[in-house]
Backbone as CSV, one residue per row, in Angstrom:
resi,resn,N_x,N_y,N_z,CA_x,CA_y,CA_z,C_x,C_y,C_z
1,UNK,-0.191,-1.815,6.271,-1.616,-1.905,6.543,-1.901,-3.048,7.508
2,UNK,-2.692,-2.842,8.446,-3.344,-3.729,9.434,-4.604,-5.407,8.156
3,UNK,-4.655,-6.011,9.021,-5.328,-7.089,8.257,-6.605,-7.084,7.790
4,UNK,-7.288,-5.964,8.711,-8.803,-5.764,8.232,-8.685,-4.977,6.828
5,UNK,-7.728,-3.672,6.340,-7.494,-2.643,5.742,-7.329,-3.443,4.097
6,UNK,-6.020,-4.725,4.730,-5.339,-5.676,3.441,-6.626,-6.489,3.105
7,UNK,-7.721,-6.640,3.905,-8.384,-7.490,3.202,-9.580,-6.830,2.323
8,UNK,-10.107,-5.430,2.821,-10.956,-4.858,2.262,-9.946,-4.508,0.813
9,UNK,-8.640,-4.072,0.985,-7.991,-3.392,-0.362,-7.750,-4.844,-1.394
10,UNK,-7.385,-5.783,-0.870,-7.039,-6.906,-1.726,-8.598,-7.636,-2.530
11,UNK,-9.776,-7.710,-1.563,-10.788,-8.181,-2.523,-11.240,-7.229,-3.442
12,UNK,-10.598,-6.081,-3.312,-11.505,-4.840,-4.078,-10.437,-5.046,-5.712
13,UNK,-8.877,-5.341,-4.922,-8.465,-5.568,-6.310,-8.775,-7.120,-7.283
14,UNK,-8.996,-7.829,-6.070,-9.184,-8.511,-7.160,-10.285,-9.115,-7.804
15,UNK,-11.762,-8.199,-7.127,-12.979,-8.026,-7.952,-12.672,-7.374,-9.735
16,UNK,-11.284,-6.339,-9.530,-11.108,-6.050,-10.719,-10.434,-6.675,-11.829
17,UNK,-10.641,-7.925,-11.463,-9.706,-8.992,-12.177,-11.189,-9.388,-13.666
18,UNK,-10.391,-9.565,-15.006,-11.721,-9.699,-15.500,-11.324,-11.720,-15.511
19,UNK,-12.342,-12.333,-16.365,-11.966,-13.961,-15.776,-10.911,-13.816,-17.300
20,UNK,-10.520,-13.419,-17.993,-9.721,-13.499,-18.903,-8.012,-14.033,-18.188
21,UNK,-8.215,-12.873,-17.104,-6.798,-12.687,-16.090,-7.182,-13.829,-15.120
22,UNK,-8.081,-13.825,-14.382,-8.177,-15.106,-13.443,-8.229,-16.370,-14.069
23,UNK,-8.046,-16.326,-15.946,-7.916,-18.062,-16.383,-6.378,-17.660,-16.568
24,UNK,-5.882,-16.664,-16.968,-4.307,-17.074,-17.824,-3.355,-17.098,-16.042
25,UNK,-3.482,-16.233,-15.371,-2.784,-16.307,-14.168,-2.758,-17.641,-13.237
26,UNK,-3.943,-17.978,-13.028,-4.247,-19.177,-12.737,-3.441,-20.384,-13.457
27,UNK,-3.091,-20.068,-14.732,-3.019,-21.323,-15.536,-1.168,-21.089,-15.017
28,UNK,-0.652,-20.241,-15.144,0.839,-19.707,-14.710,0.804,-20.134,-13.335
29,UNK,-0.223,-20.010,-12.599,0.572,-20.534,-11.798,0.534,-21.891,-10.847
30,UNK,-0.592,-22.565,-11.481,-0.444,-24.062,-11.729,0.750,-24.560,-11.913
31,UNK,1.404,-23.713,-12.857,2.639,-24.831,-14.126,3.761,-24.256,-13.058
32,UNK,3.959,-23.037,-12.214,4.872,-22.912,-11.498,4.612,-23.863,-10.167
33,UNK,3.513,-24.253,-9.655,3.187,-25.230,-8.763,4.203,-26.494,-8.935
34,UNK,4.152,-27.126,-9.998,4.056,-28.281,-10.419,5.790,-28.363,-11.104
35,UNK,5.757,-26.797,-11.395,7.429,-27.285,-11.722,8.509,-27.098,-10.453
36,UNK,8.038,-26.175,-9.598,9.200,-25.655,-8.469,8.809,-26.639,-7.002
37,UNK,7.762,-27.115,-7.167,7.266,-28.478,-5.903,7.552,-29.847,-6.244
38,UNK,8.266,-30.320,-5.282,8.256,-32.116,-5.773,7.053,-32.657,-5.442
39,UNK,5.728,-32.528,-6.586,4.681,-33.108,-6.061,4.568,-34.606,-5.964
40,UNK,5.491,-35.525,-6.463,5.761,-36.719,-6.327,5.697,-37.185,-4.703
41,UNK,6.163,-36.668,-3.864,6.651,-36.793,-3.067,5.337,-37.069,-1.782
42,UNK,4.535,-36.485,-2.126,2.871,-36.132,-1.146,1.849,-37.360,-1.571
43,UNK,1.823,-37.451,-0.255,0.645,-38.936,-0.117,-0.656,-38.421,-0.369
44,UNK,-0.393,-37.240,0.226,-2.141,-36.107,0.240,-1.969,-35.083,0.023
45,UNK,-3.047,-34.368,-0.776,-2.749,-33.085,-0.621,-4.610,-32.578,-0.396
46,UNK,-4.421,-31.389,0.197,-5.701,-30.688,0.367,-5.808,-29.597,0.388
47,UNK,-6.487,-29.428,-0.834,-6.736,-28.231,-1.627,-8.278,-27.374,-2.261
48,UNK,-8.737,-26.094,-2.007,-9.871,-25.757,-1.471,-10.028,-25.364,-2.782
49,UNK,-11.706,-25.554,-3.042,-12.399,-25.319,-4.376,-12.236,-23.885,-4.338
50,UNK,-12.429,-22.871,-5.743,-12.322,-21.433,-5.434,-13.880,-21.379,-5.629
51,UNK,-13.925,-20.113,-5.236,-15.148,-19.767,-5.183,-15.062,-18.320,-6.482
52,UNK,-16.115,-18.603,-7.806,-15.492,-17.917,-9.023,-16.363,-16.557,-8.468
53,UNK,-17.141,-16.479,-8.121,-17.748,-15.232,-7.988,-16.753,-14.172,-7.421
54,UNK,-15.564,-14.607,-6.351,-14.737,-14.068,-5.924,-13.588,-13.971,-6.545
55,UNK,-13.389,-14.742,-7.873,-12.289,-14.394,-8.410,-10.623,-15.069,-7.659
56,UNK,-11.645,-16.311,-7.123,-10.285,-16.541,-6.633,-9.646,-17.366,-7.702
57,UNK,-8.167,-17.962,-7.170,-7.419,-18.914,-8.173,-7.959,-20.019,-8.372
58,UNK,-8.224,-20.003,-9.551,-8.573,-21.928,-10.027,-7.903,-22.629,-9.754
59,UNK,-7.984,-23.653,-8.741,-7.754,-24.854,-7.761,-8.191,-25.705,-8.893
60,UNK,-9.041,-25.707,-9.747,-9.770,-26.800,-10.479,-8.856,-27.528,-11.538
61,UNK,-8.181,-26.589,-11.993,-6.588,-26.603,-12.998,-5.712,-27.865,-12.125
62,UNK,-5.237,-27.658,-11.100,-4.463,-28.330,-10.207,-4.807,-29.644,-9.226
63,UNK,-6.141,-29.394,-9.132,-6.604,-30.575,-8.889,-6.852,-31.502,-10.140
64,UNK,-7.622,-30.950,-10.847,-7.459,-32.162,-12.562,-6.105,-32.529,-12.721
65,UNK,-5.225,-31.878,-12.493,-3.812,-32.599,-13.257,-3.771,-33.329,-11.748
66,UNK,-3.498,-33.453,-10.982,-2.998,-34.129,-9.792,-3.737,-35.363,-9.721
67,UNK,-5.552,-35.368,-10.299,-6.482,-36.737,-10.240,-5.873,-37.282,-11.521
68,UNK,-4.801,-36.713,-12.637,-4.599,-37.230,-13.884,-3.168,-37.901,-13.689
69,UNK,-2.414,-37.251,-13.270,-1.271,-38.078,-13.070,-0.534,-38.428,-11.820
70,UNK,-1.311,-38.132,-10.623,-0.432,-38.594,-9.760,-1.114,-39.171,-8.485
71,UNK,-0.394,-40.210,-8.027,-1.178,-41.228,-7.497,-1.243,-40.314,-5.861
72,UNK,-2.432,-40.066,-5.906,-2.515,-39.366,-4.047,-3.969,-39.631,-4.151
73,UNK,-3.767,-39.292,-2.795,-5.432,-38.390,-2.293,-5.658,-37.798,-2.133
74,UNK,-6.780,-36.411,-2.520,-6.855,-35.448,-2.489,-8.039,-34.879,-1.751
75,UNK,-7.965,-34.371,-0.871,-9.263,-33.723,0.445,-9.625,-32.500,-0.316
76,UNK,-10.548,-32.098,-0.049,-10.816,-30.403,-0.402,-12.091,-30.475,0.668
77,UNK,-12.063,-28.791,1.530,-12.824,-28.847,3.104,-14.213,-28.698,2.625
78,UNK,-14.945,-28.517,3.671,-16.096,-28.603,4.156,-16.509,-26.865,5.064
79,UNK,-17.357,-26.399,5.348,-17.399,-25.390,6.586,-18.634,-25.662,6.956
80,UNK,-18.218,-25.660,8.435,-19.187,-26.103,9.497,-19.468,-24.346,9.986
81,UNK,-21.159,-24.593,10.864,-21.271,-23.159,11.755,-20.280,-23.351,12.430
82,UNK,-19.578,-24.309,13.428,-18.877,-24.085,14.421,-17.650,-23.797,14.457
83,UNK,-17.136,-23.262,13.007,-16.003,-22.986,12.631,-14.863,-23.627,12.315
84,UNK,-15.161,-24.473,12.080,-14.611,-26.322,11.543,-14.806,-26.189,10.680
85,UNK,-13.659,-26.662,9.935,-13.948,-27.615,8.366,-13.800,-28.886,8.918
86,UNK,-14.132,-29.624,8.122,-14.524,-31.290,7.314,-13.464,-31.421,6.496
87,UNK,-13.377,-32.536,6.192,-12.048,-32.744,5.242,-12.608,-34.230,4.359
88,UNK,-12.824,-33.772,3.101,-13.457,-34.537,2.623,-12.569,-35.608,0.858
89,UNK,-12.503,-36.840,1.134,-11.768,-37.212,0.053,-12.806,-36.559,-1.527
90,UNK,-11.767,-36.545,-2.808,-11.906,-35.760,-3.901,-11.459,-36.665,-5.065
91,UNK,-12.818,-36.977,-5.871,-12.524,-38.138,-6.815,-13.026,-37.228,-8.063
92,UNK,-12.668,-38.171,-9.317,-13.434,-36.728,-10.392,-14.398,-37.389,-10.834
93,UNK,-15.495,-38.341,-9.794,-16.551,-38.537,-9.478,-17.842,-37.486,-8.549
94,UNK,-16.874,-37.258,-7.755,-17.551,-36.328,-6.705,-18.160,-34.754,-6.956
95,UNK,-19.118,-35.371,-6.127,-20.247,-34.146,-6.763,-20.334,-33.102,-5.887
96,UNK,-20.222,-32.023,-6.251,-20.373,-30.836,-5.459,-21.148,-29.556,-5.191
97,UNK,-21.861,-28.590,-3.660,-22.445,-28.284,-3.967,-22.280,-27.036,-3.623
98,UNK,-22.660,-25.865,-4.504,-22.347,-24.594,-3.460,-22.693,-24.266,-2.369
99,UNK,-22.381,-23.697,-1.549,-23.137,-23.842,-0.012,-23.055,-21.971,-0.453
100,UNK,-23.719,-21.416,1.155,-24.481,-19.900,1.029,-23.113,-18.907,0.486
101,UNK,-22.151,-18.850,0.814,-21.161,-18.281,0.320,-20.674,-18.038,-0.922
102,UNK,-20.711,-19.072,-1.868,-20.473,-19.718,-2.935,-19.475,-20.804,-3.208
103,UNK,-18.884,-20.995,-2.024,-18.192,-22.257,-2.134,-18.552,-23.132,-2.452
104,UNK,-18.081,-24.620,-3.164,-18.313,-25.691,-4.093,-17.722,-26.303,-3.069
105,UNK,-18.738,-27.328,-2.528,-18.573,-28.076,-1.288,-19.059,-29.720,-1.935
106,UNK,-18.314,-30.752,-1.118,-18.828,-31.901,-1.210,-19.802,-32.634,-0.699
107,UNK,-20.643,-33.594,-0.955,-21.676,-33.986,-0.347,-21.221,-35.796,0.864
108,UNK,-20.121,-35.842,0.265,-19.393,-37.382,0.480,-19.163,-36.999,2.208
109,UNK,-19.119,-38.036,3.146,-18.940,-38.132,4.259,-16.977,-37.528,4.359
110,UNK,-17.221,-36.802,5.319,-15.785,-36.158,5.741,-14.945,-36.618,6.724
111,UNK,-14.066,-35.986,7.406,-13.070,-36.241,8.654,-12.445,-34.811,9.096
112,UNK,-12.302,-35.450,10.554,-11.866,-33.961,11.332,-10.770,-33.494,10.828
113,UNK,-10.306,-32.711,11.294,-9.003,-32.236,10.697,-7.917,-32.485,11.515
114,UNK,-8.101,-32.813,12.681,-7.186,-34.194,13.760,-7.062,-35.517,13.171
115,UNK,-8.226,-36.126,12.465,-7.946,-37.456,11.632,-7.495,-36.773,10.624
116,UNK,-7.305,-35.654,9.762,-6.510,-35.605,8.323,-5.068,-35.732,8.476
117,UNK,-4.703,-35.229,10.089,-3.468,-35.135,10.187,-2.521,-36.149,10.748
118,UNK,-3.658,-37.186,11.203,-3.299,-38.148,11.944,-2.068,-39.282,11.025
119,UNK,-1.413,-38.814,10.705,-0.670,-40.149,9.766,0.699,-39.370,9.789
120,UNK,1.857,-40.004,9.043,3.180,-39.775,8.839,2.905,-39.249,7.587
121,UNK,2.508,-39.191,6.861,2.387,-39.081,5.184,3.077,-37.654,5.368
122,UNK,3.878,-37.321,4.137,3.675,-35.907,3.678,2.259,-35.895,3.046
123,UNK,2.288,-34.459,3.458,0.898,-33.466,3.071,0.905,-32.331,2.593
124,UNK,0.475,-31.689,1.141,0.655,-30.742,1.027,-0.939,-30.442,1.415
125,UNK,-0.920,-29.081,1.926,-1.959,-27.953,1.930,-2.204,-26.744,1.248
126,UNK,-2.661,-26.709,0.088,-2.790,-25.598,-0.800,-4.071,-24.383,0.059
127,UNK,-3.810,-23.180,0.499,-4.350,-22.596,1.516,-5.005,-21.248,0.671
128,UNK,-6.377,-20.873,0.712,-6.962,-19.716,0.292,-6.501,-18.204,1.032
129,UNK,-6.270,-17.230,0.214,-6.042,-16.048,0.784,-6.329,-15.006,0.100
130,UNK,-6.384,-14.010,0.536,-6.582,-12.826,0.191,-5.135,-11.852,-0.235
131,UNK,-4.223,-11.930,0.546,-2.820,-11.003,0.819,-1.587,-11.908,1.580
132,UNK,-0.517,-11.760,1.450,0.784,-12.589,2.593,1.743,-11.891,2.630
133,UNK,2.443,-11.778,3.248,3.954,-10.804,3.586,5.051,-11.587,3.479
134,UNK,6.302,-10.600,3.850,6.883,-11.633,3.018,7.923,-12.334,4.176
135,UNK,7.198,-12.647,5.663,7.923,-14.014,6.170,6.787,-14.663,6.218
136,UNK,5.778,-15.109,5.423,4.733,-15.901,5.049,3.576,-15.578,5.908
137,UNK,3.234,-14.859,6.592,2.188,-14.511,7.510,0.831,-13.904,6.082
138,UNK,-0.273,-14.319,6.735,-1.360,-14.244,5.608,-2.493,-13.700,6.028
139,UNK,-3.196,-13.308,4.945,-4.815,-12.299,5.280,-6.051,-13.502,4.663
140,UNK,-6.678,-14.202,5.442,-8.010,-15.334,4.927,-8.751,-14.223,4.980
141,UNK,-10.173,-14.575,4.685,-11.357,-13.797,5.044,-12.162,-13.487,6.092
142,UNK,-10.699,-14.006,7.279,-11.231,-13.467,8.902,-11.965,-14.345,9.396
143,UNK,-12.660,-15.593,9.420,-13.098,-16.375,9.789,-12.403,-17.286,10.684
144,UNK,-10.885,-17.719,10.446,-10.176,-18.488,11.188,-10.374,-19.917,11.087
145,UNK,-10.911,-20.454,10.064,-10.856,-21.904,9.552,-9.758,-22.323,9.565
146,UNK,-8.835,-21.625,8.603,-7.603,-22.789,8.229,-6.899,-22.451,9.153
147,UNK,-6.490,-21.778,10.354,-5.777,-21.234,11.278,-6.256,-22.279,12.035
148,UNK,-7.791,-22.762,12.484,-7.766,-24.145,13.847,-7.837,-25.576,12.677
149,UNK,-8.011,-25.401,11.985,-7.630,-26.631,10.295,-5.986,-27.032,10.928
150,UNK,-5.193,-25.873,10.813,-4.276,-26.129,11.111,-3.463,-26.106,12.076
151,UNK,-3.559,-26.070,12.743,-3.524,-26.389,14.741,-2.791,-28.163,14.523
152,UNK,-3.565,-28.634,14.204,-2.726,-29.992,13.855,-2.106,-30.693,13.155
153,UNK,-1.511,-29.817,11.893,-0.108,-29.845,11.095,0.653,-30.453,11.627
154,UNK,1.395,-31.559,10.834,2.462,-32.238,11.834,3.943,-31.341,11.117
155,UNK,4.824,-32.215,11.217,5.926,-31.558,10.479,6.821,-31.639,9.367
156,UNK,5.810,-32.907,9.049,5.784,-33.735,7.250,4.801,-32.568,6.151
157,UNK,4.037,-31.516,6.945,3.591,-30.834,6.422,3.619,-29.362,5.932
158,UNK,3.245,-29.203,4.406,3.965,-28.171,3.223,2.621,-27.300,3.362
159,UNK,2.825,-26.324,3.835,1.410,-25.163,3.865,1.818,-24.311,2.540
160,UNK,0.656,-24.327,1.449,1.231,-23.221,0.428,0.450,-22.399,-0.215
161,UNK,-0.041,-21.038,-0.166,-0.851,-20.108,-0.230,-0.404,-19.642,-2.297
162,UNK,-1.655,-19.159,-2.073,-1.587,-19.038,-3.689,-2.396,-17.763,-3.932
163,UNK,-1.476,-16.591,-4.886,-2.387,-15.828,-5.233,-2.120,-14.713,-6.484
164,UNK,-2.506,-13.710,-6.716,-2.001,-13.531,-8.000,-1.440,-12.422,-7.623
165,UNK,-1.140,-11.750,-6.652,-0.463,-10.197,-6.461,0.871,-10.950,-5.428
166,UNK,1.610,-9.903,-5.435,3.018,-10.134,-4.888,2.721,-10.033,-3.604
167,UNK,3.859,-10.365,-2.674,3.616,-10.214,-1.007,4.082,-9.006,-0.525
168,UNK,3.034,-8.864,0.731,3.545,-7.304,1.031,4.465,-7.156,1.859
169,UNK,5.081,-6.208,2.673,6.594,-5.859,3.294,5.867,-6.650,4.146
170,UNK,5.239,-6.037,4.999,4.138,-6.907,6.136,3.181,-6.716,6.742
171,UNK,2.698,-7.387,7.247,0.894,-7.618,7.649,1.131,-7.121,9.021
172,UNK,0.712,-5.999,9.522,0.432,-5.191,10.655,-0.830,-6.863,11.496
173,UNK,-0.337,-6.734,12.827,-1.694,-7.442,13.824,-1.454,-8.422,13.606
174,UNK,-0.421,-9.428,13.339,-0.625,-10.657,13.599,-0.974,-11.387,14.899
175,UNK,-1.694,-12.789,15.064,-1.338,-13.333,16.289,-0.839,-14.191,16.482
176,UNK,-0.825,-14.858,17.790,-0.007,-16.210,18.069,-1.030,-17.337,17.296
177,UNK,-1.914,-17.260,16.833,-2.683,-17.783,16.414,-2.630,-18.136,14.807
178,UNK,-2.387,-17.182,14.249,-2.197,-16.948,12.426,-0.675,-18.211,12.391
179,UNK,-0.895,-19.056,11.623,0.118,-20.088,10.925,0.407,-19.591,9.320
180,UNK,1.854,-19.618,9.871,2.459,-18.989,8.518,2.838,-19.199,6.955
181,UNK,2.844,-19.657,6.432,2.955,-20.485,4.853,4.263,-21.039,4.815
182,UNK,5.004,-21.567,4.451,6.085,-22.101,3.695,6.413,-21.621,2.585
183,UNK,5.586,-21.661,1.923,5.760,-20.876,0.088,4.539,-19.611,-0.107
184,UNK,4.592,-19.489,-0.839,3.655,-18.594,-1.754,3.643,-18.609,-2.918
185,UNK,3.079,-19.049,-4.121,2.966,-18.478,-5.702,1.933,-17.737,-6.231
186,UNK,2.749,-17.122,-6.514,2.121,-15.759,-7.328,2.115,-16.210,-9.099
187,UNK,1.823,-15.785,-9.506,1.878,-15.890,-11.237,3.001,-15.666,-11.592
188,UNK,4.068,-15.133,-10.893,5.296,-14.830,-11.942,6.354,-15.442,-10.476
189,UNK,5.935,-15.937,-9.526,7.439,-16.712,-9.138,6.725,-17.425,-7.651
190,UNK,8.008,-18.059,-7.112,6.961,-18.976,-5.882,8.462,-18.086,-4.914
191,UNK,7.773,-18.103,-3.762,8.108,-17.686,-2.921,8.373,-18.532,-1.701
192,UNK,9.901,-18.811,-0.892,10.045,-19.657,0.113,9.968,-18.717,1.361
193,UNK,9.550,-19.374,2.425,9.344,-18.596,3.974,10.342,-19.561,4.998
């Protein structure tokens, strides 16, 4: 299937998710996050609120344990009209607000995504999706955020997509443009690219 096709078939499945399945899957695959990644190792990581109406993966699981035991900093974006995210630090102070979509956005002053990348640090990037294949190529919601987000990835940096269905043979239409994952976890295993 082409990328427009994977994305209409993938939100349709996983509107049929009831939240029973989007808490226990989610929670699986947190604990596979955390056991098959050396998260020790990451100065930062930046990782995007889900948006529940969509049924995406609870990020909220993984960010609480990461503000609980491990010493980083943690960004989660912003979306601009101009097709920019913001990159905004993440305390379990910080207050957040939905913006028109339903994303759970921050109100705290941000940074480009040229200053997020600007440092030596390892970085992990926990990345929203819809679908991925299986040499890591991925289906977002067509907007192209994390594709110019990530334009300035250095090479200390871990891109890792998360979702609850397996990867497909492959994603028809890619471009020179689409940046590919490193991993993938699914609920029942993580996947290297």
């Amino acid at each position: 299937m082409n990328k427009a096709d994977l994305r209409k078939y993938y939100l349709e499945k996983r509107n049929e998710l009831t939240a029973e399945e989007v808490a226990k899957k989610s929670l699986l695959i947190k604990s596979l996050l955390f056991s098959r990644l050396m998260m020790h190792r990451y100065d930062k990581v930046h990782c995007y609120l889900p948006i529940k109406k969509r049924n995406e993966v609870d990020t909220t699981l993984i960010i609480n344990t990461l503000l609980k035991d491990f010493p980083l900093n943690i960004y989660v974006p912003q979306i601009h009209k101009q097709g920019i995210l913001t990159h905004h630090l993440f305390k379990e102070n910080t207050v957040t607000e939905e913006n028109k979509w339903g994303v759970p956005e921050p109100s705290n002053e941000g940074i480009s995504s040229e200053a997020f990348f600007a440092t030596d640090d390892d970085i992990l990037v926990i990345i929203p999706l819809l679908a991925c294949d299986k040499t890591g190529n991925r289906v977002g919601y067509g907007k192209g955020y994390y594709d110019r987000f990530l334009e300035f990835a250095t090479e200390n940096t871990q891109l890792v997509g998360l979702s609850f269905f397996e990867p497909e043979e492959l994603i028809k239409g890619t471009a020179d443009t689409d940046i590919p994952l490193n991993n993938l976890i699914t609920w029942e295993r993580v996947y290297s690219f």
